[in-house]
Every structure is written in C-alpha cells, then in structure tokens.
C-alpha positions in Angstrom: 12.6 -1.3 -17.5 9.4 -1.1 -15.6 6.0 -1.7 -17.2 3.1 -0.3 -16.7 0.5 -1.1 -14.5 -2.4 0.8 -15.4 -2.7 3.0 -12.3 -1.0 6.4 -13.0 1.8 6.5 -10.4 5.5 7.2 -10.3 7.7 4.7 -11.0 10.6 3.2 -8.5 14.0 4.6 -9.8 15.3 1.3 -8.0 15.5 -2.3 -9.9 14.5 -5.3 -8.4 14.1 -9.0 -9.8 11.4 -9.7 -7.4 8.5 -11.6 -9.5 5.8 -10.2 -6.8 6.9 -6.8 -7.9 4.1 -4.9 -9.7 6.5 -3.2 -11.7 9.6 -5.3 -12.3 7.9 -8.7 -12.0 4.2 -10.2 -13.1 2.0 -9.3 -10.6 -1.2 -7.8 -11.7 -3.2 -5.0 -9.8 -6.6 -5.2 -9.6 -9.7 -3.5 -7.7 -9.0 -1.1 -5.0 -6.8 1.6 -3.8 -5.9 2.6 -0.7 -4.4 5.1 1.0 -2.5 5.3 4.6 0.1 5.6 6.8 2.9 2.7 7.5 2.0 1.4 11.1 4.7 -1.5 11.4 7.3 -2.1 8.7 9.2 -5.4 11.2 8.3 -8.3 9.2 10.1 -9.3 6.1 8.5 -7.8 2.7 5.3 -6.9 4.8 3.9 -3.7 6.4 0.8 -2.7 7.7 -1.0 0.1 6.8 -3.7 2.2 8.9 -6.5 3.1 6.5 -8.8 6.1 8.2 -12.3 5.9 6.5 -16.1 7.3 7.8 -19.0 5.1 8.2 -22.5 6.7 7.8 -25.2 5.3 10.7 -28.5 5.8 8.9 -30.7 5.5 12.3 -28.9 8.9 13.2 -27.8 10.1 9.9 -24.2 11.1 11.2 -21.0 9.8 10.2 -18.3 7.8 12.7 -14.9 8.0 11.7 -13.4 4.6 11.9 -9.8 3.1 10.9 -8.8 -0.5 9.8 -5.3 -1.5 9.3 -4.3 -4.1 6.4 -1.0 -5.9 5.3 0.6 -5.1 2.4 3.1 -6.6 0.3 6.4 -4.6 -0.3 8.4 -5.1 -3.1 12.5 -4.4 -2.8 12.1 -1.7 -5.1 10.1 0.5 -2.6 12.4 2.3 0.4 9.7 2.8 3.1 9.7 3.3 7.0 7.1 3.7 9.9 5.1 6.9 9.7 5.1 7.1 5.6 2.0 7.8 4.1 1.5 4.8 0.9 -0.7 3.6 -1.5 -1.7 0.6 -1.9 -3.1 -1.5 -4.4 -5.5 -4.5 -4.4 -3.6 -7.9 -6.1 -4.5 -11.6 -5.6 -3.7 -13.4 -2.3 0.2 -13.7 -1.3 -0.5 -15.4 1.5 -3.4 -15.9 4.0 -3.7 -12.3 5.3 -1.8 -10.3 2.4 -3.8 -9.2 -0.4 -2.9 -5.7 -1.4 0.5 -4.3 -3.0 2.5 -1.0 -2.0 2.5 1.1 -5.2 3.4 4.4 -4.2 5.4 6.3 -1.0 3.1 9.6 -0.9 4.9 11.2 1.3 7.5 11.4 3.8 5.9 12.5 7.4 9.3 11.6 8.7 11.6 13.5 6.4 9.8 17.2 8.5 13.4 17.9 10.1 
C-alpha cells in the first residue's frame, strides 16, 4: 500500500521495497516542484531532467528564457525513458549532486506512434 505524500499525484500501480521510494519507503518530500523532460535515463536509479524556466533582466525589463538540468532520484516503482515529461519533487540529499525525487511521469512524448 502506498502512503501519501502530501502532493496530489497519481500513485505507481507498481510495488517496490525501495526505502528511498517516496511512496513505498520513508522518504519525505519537501519544498519544490518541478517540471521537465528526461534528458538521460543511463545511470543506475538516476536521470536528469531539463527544466525550461524565464529569467526577467530588470535593466531592459524583458524576459530570457533559460534551461537548467538536475538529477533526480528514481525509484523502481516509476517506468520512465528519455524524452518523458516528469515531475519532480524536492527531498533531502541522496548523494552529492541528487537532491530531488521523480514523483510523477506526465506524459509520454514518446508513446505519439
């Protein structure tokens, strides 16, 4: 059974015993969402994500679009792959650059054929 983990989102239909797993395990989620598309998904229970966000320069009062990409924790429970738009969650550090969780697959960009 999966708990809840204060963010309203739809829940894995998939188990896991992963204890890093915001849903099946005891890793809280805290601060700030995200949302963007899977850039790599290679490394093991890691992908990065491609966040797209605009900056406003005050001297010129425009905006610049700019994009950052972050790593993300992903539990077993979650079936992603490259080109999938997520959301991701803020948790506590996993390990020197990982600091966010994936909580939801939005959508499938690569399921258009």
């Amino acid at each position: 059974m999966a708990r809840n983990i204060g963010i309203t989102v739809s829940v894995p239909k998939k188990e896991c015993t992963d204890k890093r797993c915001p849903f099946h395990g005891s890793l809280a989620v805290r601060g700030r969402l995200f949302s963007g598309q899977i850039v790599s998904s290679k490394a093991k229970n890691m992908i990065v994500v491609e966040h797209h966000y605009t900056h406003l320069i005050k001297k010129y009062k425009r905006y610049e679009r700019s994009k950052s990409k972050m790593h993300a924790y992903l539990p077993p429970c979650i079936d992603v792959k490259e080109g999938d738009e997520v959301r991701i969650a803020e948790c506590r550090p996993l390990s020197k650059t990982v600091s966010f969780v994936v909580i939801e697959v939005s959508s499938k960009d690569g399921s258009k054929n």
